[in-house]
C-alpha positions as CSV (number, residue, x, y, z in Angstrom):
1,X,-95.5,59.0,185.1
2,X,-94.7,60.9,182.1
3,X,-90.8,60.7,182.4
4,X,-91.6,56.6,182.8
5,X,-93.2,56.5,180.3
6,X,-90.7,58.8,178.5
7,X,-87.5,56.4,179.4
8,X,-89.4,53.3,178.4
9,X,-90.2,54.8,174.7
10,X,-86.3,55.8,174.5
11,X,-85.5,52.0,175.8
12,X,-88.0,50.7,173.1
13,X,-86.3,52.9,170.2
14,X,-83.3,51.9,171.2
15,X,-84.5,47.8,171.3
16,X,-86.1,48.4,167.8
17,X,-83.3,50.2,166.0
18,X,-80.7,47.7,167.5
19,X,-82.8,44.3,166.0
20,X,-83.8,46.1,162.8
21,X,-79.7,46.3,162.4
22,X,-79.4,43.1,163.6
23,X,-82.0,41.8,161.1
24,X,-79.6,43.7,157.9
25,X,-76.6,41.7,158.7
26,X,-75.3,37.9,158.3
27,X,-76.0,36.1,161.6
28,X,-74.5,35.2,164.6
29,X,-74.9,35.0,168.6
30,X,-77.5,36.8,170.6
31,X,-77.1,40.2,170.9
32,X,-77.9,42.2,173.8
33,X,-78.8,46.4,172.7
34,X,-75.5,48.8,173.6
35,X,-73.1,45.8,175.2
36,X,-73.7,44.0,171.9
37,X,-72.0,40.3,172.6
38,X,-69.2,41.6,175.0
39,X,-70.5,39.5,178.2
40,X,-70.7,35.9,175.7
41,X,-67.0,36.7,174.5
42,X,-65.7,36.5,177.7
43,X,-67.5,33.4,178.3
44,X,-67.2,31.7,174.7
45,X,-63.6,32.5,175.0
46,X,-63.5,30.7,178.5
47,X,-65.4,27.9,177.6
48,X,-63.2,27.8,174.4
49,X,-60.2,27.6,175.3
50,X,-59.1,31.2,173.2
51,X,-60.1,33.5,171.2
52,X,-59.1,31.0,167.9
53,X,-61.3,28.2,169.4
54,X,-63.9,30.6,169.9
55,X,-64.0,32.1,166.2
56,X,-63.9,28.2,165.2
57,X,-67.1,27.6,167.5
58,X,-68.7,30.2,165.8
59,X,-68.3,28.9,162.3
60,X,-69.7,25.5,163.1
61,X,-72.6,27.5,164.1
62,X,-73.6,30.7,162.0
63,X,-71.4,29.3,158.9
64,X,-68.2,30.4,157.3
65,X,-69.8,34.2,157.6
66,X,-71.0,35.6,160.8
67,X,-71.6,38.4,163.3
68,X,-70.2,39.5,166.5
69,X,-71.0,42.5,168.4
70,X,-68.5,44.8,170.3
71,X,-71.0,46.6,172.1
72,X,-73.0,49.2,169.6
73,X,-70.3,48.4,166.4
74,X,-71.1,45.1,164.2
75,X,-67.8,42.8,163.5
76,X,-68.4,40.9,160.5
77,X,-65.9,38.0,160.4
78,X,-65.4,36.0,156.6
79,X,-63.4,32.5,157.5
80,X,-63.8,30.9,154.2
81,X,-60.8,31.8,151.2
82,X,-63.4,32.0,148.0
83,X,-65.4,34.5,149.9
84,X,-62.5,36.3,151.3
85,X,-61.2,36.8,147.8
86,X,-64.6,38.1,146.4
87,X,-64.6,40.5,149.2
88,X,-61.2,42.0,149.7
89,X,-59.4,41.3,146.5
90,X,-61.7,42.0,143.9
91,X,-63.6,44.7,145.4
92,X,-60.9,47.7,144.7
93,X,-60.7,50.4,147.8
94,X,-64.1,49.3,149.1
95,X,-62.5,47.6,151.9
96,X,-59.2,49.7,152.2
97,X,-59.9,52.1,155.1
98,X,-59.0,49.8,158.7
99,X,-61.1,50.6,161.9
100,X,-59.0,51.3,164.9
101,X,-60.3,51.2,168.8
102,X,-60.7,55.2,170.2
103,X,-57.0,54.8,172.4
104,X,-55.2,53.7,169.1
105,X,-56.3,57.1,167.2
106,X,-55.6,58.9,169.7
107,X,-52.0,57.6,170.6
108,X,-51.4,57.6,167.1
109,X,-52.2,60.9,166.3
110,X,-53.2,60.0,162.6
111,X,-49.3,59.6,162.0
112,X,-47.5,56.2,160.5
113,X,-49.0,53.3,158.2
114,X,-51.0,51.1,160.6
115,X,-53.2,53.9,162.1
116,X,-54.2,56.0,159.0
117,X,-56.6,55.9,155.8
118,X,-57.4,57.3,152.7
119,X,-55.2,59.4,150.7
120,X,-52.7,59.5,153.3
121,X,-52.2,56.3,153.8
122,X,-51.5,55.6,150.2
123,X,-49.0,58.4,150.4
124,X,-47.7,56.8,153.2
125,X,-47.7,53.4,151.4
126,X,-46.4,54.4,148.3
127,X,-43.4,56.3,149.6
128,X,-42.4,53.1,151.9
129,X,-42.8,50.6,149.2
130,X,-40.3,53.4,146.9
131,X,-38.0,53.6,150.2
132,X,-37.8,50.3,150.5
133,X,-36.9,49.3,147.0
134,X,-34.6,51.7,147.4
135,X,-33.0,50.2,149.7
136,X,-32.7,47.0,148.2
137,X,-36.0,45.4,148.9
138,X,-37.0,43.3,146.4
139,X,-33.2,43.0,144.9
140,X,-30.2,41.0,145.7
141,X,-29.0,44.3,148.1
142,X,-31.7,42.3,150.2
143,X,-30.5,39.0,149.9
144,X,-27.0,40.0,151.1
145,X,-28.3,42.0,153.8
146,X,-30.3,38.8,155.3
147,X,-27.4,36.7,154.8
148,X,-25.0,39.1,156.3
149,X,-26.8,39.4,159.9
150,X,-27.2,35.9,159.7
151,X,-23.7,35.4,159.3
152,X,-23.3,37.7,162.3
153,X,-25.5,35.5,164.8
154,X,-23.9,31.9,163.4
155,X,-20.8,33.4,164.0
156,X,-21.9,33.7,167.3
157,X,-23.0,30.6,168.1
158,X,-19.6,29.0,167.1
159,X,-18.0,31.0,169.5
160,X,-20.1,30.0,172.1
161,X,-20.4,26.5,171.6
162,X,-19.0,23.7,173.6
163,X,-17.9,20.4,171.6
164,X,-19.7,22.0,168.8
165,X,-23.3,22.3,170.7
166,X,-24.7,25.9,171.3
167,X,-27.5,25.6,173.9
168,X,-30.3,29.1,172.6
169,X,-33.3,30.3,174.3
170,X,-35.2,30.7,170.6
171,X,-37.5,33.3,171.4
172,X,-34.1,35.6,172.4
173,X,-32.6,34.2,169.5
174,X,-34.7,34.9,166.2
175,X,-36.1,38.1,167.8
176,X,-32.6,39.4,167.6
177,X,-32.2,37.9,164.3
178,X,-35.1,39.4,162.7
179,X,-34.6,42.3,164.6
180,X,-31.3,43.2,163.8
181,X,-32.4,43.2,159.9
182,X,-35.1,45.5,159.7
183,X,-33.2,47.6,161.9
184,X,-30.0,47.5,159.8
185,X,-32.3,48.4,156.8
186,X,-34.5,51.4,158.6
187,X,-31.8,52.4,160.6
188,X,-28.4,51.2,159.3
189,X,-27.4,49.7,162.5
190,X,-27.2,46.0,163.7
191,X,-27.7,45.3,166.6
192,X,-24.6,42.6,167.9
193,X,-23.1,41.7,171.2
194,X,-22.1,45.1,172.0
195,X,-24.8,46.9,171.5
196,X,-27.6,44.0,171.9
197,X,-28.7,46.2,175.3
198,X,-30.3,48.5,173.1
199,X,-32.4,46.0,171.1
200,X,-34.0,44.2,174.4
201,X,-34.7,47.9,175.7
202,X,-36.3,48.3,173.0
203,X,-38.7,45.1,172.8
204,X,-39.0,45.9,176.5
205,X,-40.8,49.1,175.7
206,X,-42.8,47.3,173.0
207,X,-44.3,44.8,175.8
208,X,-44.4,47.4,178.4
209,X,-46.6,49.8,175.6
210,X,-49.0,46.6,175.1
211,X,-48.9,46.0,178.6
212,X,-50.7,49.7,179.3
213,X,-54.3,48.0,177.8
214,X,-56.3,46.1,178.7
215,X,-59.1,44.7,176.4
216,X,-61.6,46.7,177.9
217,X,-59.9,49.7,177.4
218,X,-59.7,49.3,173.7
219,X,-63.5,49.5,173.7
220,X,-63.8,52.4,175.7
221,X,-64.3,55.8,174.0
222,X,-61.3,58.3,174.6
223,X,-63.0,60.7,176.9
224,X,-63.9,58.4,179.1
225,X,-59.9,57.4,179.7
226,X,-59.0,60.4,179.9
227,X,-61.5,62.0,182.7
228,X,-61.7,58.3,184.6
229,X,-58.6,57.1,184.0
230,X,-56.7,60.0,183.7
231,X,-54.3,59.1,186.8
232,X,-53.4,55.5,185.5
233,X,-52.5,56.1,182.5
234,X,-50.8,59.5,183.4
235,X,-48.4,56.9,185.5
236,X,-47.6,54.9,182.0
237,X,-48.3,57.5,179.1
238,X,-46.6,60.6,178.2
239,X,-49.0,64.0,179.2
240,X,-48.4,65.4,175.7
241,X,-49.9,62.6,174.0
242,X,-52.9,62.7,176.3
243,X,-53.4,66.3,175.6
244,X,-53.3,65.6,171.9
245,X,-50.0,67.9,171.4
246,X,-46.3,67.5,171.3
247,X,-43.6,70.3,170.3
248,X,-42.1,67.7,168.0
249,X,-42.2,68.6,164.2
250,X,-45.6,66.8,162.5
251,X,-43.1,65.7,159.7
252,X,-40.6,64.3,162.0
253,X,-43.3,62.5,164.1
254,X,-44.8,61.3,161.2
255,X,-41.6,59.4,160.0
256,X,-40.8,58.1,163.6
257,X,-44.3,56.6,163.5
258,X,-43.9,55.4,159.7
259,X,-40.5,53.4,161.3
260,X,-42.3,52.5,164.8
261,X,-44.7,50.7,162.1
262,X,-42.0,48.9,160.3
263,X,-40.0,48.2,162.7
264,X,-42.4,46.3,164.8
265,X,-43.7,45.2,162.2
266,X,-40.9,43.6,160.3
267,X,-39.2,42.3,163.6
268,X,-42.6,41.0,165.8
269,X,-44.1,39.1,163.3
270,X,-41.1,37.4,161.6
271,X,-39.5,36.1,164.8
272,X,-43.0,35.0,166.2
273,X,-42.9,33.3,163.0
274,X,-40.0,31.3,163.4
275,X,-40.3,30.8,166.9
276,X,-43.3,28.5,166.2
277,X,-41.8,27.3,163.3
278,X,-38.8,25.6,164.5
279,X,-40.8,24.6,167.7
280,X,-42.7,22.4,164.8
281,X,-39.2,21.2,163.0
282,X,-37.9,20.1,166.5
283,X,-41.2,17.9,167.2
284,X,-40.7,16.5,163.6
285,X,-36.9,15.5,162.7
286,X,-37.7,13.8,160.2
287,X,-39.1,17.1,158.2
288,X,-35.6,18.7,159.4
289,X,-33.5,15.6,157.6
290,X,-35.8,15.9,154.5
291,X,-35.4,19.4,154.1
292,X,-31.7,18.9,154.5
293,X,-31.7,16.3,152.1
294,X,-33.6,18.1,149.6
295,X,-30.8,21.4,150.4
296,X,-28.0,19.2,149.6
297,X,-29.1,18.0,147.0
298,X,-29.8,21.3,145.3
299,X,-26.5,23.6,147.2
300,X,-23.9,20.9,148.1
301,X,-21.8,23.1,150.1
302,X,-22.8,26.7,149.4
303,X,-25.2,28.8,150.8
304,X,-28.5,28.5,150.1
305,X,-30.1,31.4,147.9
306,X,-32.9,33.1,147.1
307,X,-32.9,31.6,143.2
308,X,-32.6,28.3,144.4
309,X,-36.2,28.8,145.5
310,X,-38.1,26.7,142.0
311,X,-35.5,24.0,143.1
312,X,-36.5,23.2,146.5
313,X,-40.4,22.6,146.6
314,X,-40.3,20.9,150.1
315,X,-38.6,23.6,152.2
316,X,-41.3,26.0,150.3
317,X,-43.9,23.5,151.3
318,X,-43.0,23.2,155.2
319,X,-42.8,27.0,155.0
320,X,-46.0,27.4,153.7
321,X,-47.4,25.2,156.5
322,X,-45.0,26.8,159.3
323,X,-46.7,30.1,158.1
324,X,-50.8,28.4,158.2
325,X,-50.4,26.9,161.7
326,X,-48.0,30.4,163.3
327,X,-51.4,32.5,161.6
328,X,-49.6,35.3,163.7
329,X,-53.0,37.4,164.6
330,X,-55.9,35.3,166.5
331,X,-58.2,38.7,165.5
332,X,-57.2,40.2,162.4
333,X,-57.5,44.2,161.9
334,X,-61.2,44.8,160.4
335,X,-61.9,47.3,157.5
336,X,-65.1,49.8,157.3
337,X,-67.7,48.8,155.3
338,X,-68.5,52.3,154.0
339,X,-72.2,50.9,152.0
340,X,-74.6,48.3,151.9
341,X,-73.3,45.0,150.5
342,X,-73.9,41.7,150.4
343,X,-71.1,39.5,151.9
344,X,-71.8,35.4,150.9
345,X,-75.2,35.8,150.5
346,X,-76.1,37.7,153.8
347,X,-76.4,41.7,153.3
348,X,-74.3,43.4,155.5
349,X,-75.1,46.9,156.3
350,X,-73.4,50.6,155.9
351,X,-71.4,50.8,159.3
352,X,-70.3,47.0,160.0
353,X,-66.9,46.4,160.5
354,X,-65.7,43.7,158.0
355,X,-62.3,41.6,158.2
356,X,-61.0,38.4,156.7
357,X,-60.0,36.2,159.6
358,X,-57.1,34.3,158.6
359,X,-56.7,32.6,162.1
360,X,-60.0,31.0,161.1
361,X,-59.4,30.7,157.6
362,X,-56.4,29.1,157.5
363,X,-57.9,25.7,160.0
364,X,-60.5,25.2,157.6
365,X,-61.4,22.0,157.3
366,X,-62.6,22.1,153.8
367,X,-59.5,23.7,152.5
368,X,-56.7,21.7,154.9
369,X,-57.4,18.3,155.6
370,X,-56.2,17.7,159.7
371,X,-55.3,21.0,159.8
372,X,-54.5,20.9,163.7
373,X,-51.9,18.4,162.4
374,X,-48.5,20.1,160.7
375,X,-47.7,18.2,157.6
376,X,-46.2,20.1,154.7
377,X,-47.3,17.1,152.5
378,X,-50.4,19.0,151.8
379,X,-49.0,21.5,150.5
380,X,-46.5,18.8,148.4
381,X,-49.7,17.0,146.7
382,X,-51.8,20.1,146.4
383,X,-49.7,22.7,144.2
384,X,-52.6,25.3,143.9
385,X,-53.2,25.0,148.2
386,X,-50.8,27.7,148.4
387,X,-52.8,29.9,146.9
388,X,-55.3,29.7,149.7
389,X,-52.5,30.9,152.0
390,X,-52.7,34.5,153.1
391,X,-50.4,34.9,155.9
392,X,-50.0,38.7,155.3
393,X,-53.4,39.4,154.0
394,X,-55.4,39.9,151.1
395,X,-57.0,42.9,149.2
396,X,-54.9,46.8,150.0
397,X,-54.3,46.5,152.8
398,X,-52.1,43.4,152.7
399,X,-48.5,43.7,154.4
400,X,-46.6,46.2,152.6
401,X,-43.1,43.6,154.2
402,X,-44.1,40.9,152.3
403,X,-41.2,40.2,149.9
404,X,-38.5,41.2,152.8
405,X,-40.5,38.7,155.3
406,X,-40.3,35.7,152.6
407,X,-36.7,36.1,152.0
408,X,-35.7,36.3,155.6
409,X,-38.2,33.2,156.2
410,X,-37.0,31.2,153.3
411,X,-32.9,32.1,153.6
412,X,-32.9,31.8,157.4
413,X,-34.6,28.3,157.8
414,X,-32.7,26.9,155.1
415,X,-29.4,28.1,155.6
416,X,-29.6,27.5,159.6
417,X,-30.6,23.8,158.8
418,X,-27.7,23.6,156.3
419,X,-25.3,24.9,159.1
420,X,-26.7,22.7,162.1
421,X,-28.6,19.8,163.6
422,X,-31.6,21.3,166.0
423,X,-32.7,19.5,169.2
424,X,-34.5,20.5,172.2
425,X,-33.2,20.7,175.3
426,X,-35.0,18.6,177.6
427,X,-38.8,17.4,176.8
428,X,-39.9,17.8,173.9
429,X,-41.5,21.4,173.4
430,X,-45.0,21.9,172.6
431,X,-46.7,24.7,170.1
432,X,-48.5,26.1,172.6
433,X,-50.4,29.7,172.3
434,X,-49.2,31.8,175.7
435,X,-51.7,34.5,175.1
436,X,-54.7,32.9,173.6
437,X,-57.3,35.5,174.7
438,X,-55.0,38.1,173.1
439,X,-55.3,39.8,169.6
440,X,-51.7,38.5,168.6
441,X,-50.0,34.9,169.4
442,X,-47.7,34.4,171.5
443,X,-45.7,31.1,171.2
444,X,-44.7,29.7,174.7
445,X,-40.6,29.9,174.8
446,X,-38.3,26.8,174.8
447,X,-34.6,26.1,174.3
448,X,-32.5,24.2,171.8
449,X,-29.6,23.0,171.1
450,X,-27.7,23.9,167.4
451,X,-25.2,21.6,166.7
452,X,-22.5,22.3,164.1
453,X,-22.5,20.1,160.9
């Protein structure tokens, strides 16, 4: 009797405390005590269509700020661009410290960029932002780097083609492209048809490392995969980092996880980029011959460089809506909210995760008109739309790759379409999300043909 009546007073504190929490944030979907909203995601997700869908759903609903629970840890998700700019860009280092999932500390070890905060990470920040103006980031060094892989996979494709036509499978092609230049800036080696073997080894070990967890892992706390599933990931993950210890120096582990960062980073995203971009481009010639047109006009039969950017507002403009409908992460990273706040009007308490979800923010409906309809006109008759455009964040902790991921955007889709015709081989391709339950996009692979002007 009395340890009944024991458990149901610790059921009922736990019932209250979890409401009274509930009650200090903005709202959102029912949520249960300790599993929070984990069994709805599944099915909203489901019933959705993806995790984007879903995080649209949700807006109709609870408004352009809501709450999701990840069993006992609130996720406070901002999809509208004012609010997102009150929160993360004028609010200093409030929102500069990024939550990570127990297995991502742990395999981290608090080395790199991604998986770090505080002083450290603006140690870490600072010195890569020096390194890479140093290495020509930011200059015309940069410019002639881009240019000069490119160069290398054109080159190529000549050699290759048949009556002028190069047949590509575009996901192989601009991850090698974007690959090869971040790696010939961290590293100082391209990657080229000698030695290509050692880039798809490594994007094979990039999938295979996201491949090791699942969702539900990510929740889990760390000593529960160790001592459950010790033996599984024993099969897939080194002991060392298991046991939390390596032999390795801390300062050399420390700069292999600053490059692991960049690397990924600067490659992953950029070709994912372009991969959807072009599968847009090919489903609309007649944005392909008005970009040309507009190139022409502006290079006649140079290359196309980065000060001929003022001149060419429509290539910028087809960029800019390449960049809104790629929106690379379906969940963006969230930040601690380290103090009670008030977030568009709702308070939001010490504790909650907060994030700016661009995947959201960026198919708003009363900041894009159609925006499930790619049309770079919008951002032709709107010249302040732009602005509203965060594809690599907002506020601190904003992509430190920016300025190298503009360039290689802006110099590689221009000078490719100054260089060749694009078709697709077969039916036409579609933009179609291959992992839409996933954090990150994925854009289903196709091939096309480049044919020499």
């Amino acid at each position: 009797m009395i340890i009944s009546i024991f458990l149901t007073a610790i059921v009922l504190w736990i019932v209250i405390q979890h409401y009274r929490r509930v009650s200090r944030l903005p709202p959102g979907p029912f949520s249960l005590p300790i599993l929070g909203n984990i069994p709805m995601i599944f099915y909203y997700a489901w019933r959705a269509g993806g995790v984007v869908p879903m995080m649209s759903m949700m807006k109709r609903k609870y408004g352009n700020v809501f709450t999701i629970w990840i069993g006992t840890i609130p996720h406070v998700s901002v999809t509208d661009f004012e609010t997102c700019h009150e929160v993360f860009a004028k609010s200093g280092n409030r929102f500069s410290d990024k939550a990570f999932s127990p297995i991502f500390n742990e395999a981290r070890n608090g080395f790199g960029m991604i998986a770090i905060n505080g002083s450290i990470w603006q140690e870490m920040r600072r010195f890569s932002l020096q390194t890479f103006r140093n290495m020509g980031i930011g200059k015309d060094l940069m410019e002639l780097r881009i240019m000069s892989e490119l160069d290398l996979r054109c080159r190529d494709i000549d050699e290759e083609s048949i009556d002028g036509v190069t047949e590509v499978n575009a996901t192989e092609f601009f991850d090698l492209i974007a690959g090869s230049i971040i790696n010939t800036l961290l590293i100082g080696i391209r990657f080229e048809k000698g030695n290509s073997h050692h880039f798809l080894r490594l994007k094979m070990l990039i999938e295979e490392s996201t491949k090791v967890l699942s969702p539900i892992d990510v929740m889990l706390p760390i000593w529960f995969l160790k001592i459950f599933l010790k033996r599984r990931y024993c099969k897939k993950t080194p002991t060392k980092m298991l046991s939390g210890q390596s032999a390795i120096p801390k300062s050399i582990l420390s700069l292999k996880s600053v490059l692991t960062d960049l690397w990924i980073a600067g490659q992953e995203t950029t070709a994912t980029t372009l991969v959807s971009g072009f599968c847009q481009l090919l489903n609309h010639p007649n944005v392909m011959e008005k970009i040309r047109d507009e190139l022409l006009h502006v290079v006649g039969s140079r290359p196309l460089t980065l000060k001929d950017k003022s001149e060419t507002p429509y290539l910028n403009a087809v960029i800019a809506e390449i960049q809104r409908h790629a929106s690379i992460l379906n969940i963006n990273f969230f930040k601690i909210n380290h103090e009670v706040t008030e977030i568009g009007g709702h308070p939001v308490d010490a504790g909650a995760l907060v994030t700016a979800q661009l995947s959201s923010l960026h198919s708003d409906e009363t900041t894009y008109s159609n925006p499930n309809v790619f049309d770079p006109e919008k951002f032709v008759n709107d010249k302040n739309l732009s602005q509203k455009l965060i594809p690599f964040g907002i506020g601190k902790r904003a992509c430190t790759g920016e300025a190298l991921a503009r360039a290689e955007l802006y110099l590689i889709i221009g000078n490719l379409l100054l260089r060749y015709k694009f078709k697709s081989s077969g039916p036409l391709v579609s933009n179609i999300d291959d992992a839409p339950y996933s954090f990150a996009k994925k854009p289903r692979g196709y091939k096309m043909q480049l044919i020499k002007i």
